[in-house]
C-alpha positions as CSV (number, residue, x, y, z in Angstrom):
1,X,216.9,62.8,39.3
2,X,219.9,63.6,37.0
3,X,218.5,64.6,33.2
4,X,218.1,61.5,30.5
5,X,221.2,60.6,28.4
6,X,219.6,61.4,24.9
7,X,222.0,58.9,23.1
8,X,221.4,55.9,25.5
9,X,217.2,56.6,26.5
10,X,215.8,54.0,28.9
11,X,213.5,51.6,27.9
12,X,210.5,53.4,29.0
13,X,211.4,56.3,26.8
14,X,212.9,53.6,24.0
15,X,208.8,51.8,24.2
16,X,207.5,55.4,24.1
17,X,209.1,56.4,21.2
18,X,208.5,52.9,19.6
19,X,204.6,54.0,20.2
20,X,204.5,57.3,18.9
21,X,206.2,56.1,15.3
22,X,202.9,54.0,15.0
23,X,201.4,57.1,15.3
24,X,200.3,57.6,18.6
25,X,201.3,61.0,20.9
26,X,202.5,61.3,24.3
27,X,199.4,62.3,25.4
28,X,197.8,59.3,23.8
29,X,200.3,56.7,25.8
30,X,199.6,58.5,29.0
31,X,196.4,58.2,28.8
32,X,196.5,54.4,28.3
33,X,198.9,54.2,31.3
34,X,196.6,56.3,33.5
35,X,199.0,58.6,33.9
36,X,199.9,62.6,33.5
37,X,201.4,63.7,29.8
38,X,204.3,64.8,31.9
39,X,205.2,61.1,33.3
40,X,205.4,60.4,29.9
41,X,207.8,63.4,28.9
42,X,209.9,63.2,32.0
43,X,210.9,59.0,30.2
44,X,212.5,61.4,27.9
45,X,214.2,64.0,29.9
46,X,214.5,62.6,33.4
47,X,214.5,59.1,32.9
48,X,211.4,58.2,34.6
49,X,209.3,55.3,34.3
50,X,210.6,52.5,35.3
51,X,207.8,51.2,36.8
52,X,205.7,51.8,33.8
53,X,208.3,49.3,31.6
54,X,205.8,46.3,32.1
55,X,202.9,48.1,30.9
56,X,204.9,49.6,27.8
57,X,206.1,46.4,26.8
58,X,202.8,44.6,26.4
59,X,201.5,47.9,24.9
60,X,203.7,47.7,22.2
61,X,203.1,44.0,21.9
62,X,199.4,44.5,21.1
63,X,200.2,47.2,19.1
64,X,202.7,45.3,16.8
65,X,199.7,42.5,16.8
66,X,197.6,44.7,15.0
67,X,195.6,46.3,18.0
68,X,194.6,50.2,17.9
69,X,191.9,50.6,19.7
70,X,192.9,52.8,22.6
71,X,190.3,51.7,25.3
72,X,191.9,48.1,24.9
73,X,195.1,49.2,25.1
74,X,194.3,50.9,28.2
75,X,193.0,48.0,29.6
76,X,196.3,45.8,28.7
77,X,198.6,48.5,30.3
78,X,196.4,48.6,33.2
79,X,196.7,44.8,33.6
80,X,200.2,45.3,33.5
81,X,201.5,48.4,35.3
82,X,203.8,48.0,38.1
83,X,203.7,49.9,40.8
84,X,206.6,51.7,42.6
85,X,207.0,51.4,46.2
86,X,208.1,54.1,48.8
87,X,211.5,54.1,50.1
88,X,209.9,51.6,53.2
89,X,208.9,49.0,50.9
90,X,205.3,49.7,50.4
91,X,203.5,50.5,47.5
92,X,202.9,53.8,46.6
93,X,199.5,55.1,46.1
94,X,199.1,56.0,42.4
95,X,196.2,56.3,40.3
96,X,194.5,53.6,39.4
97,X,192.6,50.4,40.7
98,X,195.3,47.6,41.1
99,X,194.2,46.8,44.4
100,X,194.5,43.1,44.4
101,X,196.9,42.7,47.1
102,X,194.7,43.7,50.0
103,X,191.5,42.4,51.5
104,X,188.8,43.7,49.3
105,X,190.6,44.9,46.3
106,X,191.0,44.4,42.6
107,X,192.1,44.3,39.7
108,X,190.6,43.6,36.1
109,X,191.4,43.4,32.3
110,X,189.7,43.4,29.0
111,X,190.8,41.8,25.8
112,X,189.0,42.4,22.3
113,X,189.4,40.9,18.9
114,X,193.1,41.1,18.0
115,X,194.3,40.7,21.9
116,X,192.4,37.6,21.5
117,X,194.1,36.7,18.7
118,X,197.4,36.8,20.5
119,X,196.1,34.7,23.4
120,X,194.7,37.8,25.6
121,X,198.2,37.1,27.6
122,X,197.9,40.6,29.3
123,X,195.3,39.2,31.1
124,X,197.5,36.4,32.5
125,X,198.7,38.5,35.0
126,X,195.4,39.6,36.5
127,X,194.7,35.4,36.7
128,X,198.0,34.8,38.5
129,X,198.3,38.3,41.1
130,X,194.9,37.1,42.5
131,X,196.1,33.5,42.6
132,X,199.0,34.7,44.8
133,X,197.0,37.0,46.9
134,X,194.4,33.9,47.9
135,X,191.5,35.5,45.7
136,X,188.7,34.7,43.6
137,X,187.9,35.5,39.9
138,X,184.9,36.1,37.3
139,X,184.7,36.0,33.5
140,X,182.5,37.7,31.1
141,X,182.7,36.2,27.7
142,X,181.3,36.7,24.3
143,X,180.8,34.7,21.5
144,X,178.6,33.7,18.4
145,X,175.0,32.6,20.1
146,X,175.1,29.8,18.4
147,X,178.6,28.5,19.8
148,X,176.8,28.3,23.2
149,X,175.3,25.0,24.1
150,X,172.6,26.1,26.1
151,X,170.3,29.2,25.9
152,X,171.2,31.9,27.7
153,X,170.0,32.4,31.4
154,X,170.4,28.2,31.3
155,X,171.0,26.7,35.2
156,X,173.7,24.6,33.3
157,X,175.4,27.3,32.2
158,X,175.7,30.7,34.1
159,X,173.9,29.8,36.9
160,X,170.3,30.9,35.9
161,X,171.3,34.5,36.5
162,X,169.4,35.9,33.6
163,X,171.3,39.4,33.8
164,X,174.5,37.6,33.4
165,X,173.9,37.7,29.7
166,X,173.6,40.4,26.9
167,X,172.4,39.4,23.6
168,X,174.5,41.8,20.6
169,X,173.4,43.1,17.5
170,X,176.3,41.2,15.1
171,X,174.6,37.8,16.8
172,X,176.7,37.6,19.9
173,X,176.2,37.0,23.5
174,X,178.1,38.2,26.4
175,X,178.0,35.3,29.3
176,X,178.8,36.2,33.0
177,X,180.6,33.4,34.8
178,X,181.0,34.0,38.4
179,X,180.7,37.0,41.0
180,X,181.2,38.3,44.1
181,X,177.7,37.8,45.1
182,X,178.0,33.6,44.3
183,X,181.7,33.6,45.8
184,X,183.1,33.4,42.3
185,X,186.0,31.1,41.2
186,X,189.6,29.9,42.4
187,X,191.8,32.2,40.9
188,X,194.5,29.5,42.1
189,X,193.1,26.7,40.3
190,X,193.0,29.3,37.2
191,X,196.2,30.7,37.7
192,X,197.3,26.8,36.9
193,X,195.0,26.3,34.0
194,X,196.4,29.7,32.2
195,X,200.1,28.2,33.6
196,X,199.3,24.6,31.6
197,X,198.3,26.9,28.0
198,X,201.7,28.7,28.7
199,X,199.6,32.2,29.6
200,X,197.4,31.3,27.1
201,X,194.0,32.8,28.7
202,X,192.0,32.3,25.2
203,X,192.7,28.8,25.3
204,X,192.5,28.0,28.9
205,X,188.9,29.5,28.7
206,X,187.9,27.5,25.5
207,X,188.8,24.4,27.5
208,X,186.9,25.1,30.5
209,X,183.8,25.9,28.5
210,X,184.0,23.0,26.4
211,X,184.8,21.0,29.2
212,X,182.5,21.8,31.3
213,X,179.8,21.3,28.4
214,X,179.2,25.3,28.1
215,X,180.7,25.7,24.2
216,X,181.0,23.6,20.9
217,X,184.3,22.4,20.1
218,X,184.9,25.0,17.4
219,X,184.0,28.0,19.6
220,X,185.8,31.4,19.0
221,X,185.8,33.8,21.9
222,X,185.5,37.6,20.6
223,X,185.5,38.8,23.7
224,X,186.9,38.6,27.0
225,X,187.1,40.2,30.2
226,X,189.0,39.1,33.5
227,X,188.2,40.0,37.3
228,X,189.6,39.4,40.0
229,X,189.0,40.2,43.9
230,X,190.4,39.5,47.4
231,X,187.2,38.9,49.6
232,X,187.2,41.4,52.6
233,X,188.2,40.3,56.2
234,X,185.5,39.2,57.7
């Protein structure tokens, strides 16, 4: 590949460099992206990274939202990296454990306080990729204890599956909804409800715990974390 045009970067490079004038180093992006420090360098020099655009984009989104914590910004570029495909049309194997398009794969992302904030819509497209691959999804959510209409471990509201809660010191819980062991949810039928709050995946969680008699009215999720899986061929 012919060298970068210094005057006219690409937007990989343009991201990069928006990145590392918040203060963060190439080293630091790479790592988010789950990449090599070189990758990052060769945006600059070579025009690489194309594929990694996606994943810059909503990093610097989060960023400009107020997030800085780097394991959550690793898991919004990893809900969000592309990845190239080989000159047949397949997707190359790169690092990293998108996987969602074949039986028995996955994918998953994470979104803390300020992601939250913003709607968690990097983890819109972990919702929808599993829709479209015919897959299933689980939630782990955390929120004041007393924002929770039932005690923890309740059969009306994670199933009775008392490890499917952890209790916090600052007086939250963490609630597991779904898993592969009990078959999960329709990521399809979730992939519309984050569709209907415009990639809202806050909001289309609120509604399905207040709906579905789990949460107050006036519950604030702190915490949430998306996966999704393609059950293996029988």
């Amino acid at each position: 590949m012919s060298p970068a045009d210094p005057q006219n970067p690409n937007e990989a490079a343009r991201l990069t460099q928006e990145l590392i004038d918040q203060g963060y180093t190439k080293r630091q992006v790479a790592k988010m992206l789950g990449r090599d420090a070189s990758l990052v360098s060769q945006f600059f020099t070579k025009g690489k990274g194309a594929s990694m655009a996606g994943a810059l984009r909503q990093l610097v989104r989060a960023v400009r939202g107020g997030q800085r914590d780097e394991e959550e910004l690793s898991a919004v570029a990893g809900a969000n990296t592309t990845r190239r495909t080989t000159k047949g049309g397949q997707k190359a194997r790169v690092r990293g454990k998108d996987t969602i398009g074949t039986p028995g794969g996955s994918m998953a992302g994470r979104a803390g306080k300020q992601a939250i904030k913003s709607g968690a819509a990097h983890l819109a497209p972990v919702v929808h990729a599993t829709g479209q691959a015919g897959g299933r999804l689980a939630f782990t959510v955390r929120m004041k204890a007393d924002q929770y209409v039932y005690s923890a471990g309740s059969e009306k509201d994670s199933g009775g599956v008392r490890r499917g809660f952890i209790p916090r010191s600052d007086g939250t819980e963490e609630r597991t909804y779904g898993s592969s062991s009990s078959g999960g949810f329709d990521a399809a039928e979730w992939s519309q409800r984050v569709a209907e709050h415009h990639g809202d995946v806050t909001e289309a969680m609120k509604e399905w715990l207040v709906e579905t008699g789990r949460a107050v009215e006036d519950a604030d999720i702190a915490y949430l974390e998306v996966r999704g899986w393609v059950p293996p061929e029988q």
